[in-house]
matplotlib code that plots the C-alpha trace (Angstrom):
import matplotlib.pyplot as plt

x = [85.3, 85.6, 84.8, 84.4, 86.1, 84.8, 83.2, 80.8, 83.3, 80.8, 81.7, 83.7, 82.8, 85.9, 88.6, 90.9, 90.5, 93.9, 94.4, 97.0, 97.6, 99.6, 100.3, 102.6, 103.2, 101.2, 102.5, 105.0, 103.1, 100.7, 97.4, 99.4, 101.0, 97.9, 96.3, 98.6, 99.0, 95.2, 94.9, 97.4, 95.4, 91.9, 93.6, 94.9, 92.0, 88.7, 88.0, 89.5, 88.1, 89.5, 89.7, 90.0, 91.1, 92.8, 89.2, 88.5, 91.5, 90.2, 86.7, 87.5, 90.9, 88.8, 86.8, 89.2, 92.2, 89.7, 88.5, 87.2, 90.1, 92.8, 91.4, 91.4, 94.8, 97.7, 99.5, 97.2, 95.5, 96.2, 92.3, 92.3, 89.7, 92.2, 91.7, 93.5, 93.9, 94.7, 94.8, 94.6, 98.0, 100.1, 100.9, 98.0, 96.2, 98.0, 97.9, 93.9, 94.1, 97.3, 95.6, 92.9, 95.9, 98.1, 100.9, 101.6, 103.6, 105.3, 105.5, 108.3, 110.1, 114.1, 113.8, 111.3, 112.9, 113.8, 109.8, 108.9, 110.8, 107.5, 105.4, 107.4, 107.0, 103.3, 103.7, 106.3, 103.7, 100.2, 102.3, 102.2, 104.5, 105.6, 107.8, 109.1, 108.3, 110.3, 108.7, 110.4, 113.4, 116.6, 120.1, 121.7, 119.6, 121.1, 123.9, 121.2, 118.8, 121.4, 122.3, 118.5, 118.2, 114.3, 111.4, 113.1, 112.2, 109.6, 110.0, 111.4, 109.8, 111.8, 110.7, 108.6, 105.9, 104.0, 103.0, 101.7, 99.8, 98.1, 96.9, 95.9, 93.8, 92.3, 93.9, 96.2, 99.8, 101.2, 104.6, 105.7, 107.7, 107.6, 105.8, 104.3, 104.1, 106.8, 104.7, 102.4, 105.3, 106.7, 103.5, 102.5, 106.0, 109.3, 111.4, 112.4, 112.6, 114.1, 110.8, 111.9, 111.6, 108.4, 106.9, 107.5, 106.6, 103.0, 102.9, 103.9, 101.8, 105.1, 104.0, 100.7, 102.7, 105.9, 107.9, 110.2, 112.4, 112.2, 114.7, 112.2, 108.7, 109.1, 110.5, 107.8, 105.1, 106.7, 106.7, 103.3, 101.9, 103.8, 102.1, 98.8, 99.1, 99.9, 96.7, 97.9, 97.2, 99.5, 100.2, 103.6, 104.4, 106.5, 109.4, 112.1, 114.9, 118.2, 118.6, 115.7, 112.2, 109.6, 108.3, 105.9, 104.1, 101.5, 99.2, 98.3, 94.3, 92.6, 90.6, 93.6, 95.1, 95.8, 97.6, 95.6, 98.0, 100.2, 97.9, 99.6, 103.0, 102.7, 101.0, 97.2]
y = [79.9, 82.6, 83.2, 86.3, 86.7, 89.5, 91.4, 93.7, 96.5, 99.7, 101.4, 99.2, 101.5, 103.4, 100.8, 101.1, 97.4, 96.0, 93.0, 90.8, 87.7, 84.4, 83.6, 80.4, 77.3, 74.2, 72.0, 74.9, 76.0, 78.5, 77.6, 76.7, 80.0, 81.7, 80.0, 80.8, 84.4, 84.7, 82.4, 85.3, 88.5, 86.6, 86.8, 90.5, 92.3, 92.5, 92.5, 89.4, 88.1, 85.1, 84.2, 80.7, 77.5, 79.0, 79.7, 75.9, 76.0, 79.0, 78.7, 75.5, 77.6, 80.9, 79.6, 78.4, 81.2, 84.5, 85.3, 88.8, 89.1, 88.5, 90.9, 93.6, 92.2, 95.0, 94.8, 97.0, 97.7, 99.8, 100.8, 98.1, 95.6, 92.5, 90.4, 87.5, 85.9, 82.6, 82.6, 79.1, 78.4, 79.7, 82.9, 83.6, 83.3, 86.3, 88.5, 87.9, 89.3, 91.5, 94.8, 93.6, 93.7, 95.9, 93.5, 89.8, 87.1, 84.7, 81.1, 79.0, 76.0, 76.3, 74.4, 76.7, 80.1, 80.3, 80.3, 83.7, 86.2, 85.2, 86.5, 89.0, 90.8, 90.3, 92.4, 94.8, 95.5, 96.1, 98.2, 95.8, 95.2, 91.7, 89.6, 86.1, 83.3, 80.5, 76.7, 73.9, 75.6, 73.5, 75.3, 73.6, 76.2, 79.2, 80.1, 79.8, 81.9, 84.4, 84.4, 84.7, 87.8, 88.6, 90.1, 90.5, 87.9, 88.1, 85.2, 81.4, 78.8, 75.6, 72.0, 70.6, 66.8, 68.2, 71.4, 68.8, 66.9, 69.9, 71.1, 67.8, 67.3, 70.6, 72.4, 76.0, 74.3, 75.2, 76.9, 77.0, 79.9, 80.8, 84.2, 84.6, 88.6, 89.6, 89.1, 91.6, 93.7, 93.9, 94.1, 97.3, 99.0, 97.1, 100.7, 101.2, 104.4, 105.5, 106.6, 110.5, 110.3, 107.9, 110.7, 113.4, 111.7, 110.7, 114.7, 116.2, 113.1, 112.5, 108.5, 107.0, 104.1, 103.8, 100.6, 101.0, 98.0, 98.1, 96.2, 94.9, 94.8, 97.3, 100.1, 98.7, 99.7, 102.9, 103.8, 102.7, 105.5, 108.1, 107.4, 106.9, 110.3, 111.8, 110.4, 107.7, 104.5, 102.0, 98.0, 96.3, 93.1, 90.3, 88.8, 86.3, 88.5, 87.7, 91.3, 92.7, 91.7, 93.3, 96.1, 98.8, 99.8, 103.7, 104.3, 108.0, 108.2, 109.2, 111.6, 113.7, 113.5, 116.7, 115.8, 113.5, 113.0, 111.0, 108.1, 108.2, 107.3, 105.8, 102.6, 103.1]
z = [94.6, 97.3, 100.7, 102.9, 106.4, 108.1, 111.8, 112.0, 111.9, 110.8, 108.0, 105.4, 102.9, 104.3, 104.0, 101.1, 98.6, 98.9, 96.2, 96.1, 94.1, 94.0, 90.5, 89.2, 87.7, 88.5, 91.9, 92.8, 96.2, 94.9, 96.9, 100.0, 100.1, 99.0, 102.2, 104.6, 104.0, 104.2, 107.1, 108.7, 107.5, 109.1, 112.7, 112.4, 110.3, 110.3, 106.3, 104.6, 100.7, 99.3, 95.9, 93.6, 95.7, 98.6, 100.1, 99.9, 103.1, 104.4, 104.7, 107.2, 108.7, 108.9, 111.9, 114.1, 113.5, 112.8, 116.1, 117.5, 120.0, 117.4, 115.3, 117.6, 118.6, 119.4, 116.3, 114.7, 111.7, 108.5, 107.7, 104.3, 103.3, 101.8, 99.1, 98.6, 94.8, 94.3, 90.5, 88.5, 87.1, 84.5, 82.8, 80.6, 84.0, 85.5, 81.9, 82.5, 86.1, 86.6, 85.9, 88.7, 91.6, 93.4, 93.9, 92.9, 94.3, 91.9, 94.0, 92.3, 93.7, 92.8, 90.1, 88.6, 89.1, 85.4, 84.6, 86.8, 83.6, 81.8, 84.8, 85.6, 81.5, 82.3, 85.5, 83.8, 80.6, 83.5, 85.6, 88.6, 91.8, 91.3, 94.4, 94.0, 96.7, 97.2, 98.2, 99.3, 99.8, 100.6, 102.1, 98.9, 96.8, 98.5, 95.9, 93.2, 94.9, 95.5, 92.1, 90.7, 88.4, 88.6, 90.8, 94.4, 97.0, 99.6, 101.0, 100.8, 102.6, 103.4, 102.3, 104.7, 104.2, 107.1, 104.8, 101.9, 104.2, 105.5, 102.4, 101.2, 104.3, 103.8, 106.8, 106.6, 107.4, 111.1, 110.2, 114.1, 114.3, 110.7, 109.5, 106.3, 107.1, 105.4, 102.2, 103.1, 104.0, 100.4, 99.3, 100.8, 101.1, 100.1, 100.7, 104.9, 106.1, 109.6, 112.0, 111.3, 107.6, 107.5, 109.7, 107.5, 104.1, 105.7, 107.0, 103.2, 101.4, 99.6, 100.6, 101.4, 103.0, 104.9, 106.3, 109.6, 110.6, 114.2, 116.5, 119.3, 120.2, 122.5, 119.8, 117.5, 119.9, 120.6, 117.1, 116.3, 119.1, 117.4, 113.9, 115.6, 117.4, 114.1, 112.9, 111.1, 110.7, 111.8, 112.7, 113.3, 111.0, 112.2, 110.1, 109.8, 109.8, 112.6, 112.6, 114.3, 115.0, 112.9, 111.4, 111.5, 108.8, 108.9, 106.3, 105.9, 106.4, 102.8, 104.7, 105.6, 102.1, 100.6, 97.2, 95.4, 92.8, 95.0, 93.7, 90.1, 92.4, 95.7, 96.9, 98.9]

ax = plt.figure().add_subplot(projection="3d")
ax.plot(x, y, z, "-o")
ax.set_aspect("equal")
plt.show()
């Protein structure tokens, strides 16, 4: 199953394939967070694929949330064509796949965080990026989160019927003021640079990719001017943080590249 959210945007040809996928154990959120995330990418870019069941709650979401206007929204774009995998469950699953993605998301409930050190050997051994999510997360679970030696988190989401329902109706969930951007955060760049430093890695080619935390929309929209006048390309992410707002992420143009061994060390 797959389905294709996209504009007529000209030359896709030039956007860099972006794959990420949402591997785990059966009933532990997998689809719904598969589903969300790509819900979120078919309001802020033009270029969305989505893979296994998680299309199923697309294809009726994609109609209603991807709209021209949002995509051309102000929050920007980083030039990359998306593809979302919602992988059937298990581990053998993911050793099948891995070598197909550029990052993968373990979802887990609390109970099952004992069960992501399988996928995470599978990720060490293909030479993939590999984050944990958390469903139906509960504040009694915060010591044993905290204390949870594997992949680093991405993101928890807290136990909520309404989310169930949605997915069993079909239907992306409505988190309220809950982002799921912070997934695609770690998945491009989990390392935060200050703006100076980002600027000068993109300039040298030392990274494709670089992640500011910025402390208000207002510095975020500063920042994403300076990258674009640099001839970057560059879109600000939300997230739940309390200690600032967002972030914005710049993604050095391939056409401007001028070291194309960083390939062998950096993300696209």
């Amino acid at each position: 199953m797959s389905s294709i959210i996209a504009e007529d945007v000209g030359p896709t040809s030039r956007r860099v394939p972006y794959r990420i996928g949402f591997v785990g154990e059966r009933n532990a959120g997998k689809t719904t967070v598969a589903s969300l995330v790509a819900d979120r990418l078919s309001t802020r870019t033009p270029v969305v694929s989505v893979v296994g069941d998680a299309a199923d709650v697309v294809g009726i979401a994609g109609t209603r949330a991807g709209t021209e206007s949002d995509r051309a929204c102000v929050d920007g774009d980083l030039g990359l064509a998306w593809e979302v995998h919602d992988l059937d469950a298990g581990v053998d699953a993911f050793a099948r796949n891995a070598a197909s993605l550029d990052a993968a998301f373990v979802v887990t409930t609390p109970d099952g965080l004992d069960d992501v050190a399988a996928y995470a050997r599978v990720a060490d051994e293909r030479g993939v990026d590999v984050f944990t999510v958390v469903t139906r997360f509960g504040e009694s679970d915060r010591d044993r989160l905290r204390a949870f030696d594997g992949p680093d988190l991405a993101e928890y989401f807290y136990e909520d019927p309404a989310i169930a329902s949605a997915i069993d109706d079909g239907a992306v969930p409505d988190l309220d003021d809950w982002t799921v951007e912070a997934i695609l955060i770690e998945a491009l760049q989990p390392d935060r640079d200050d703006p100076e430093t980002a600027l000068e890695a993109l300039a040298r080619g030392t990274r494709r990719t670089v992640n500011v935390e910025v402390v208000d929309r207002t510095t975020g929209d500063d920042l994403l001017e300076r990258f674009r006048e640099a001839g970057h390309h560059a879109a600000y992410f939300r997230c739940n943080c309390r200690c600032h707002d967002g972030h914005v992420l710049a993604r050095r143009d391939p056409e401007t590249e001028r070291d194309p061994e960083t390939a062998a060390t950096d993300r696209v």
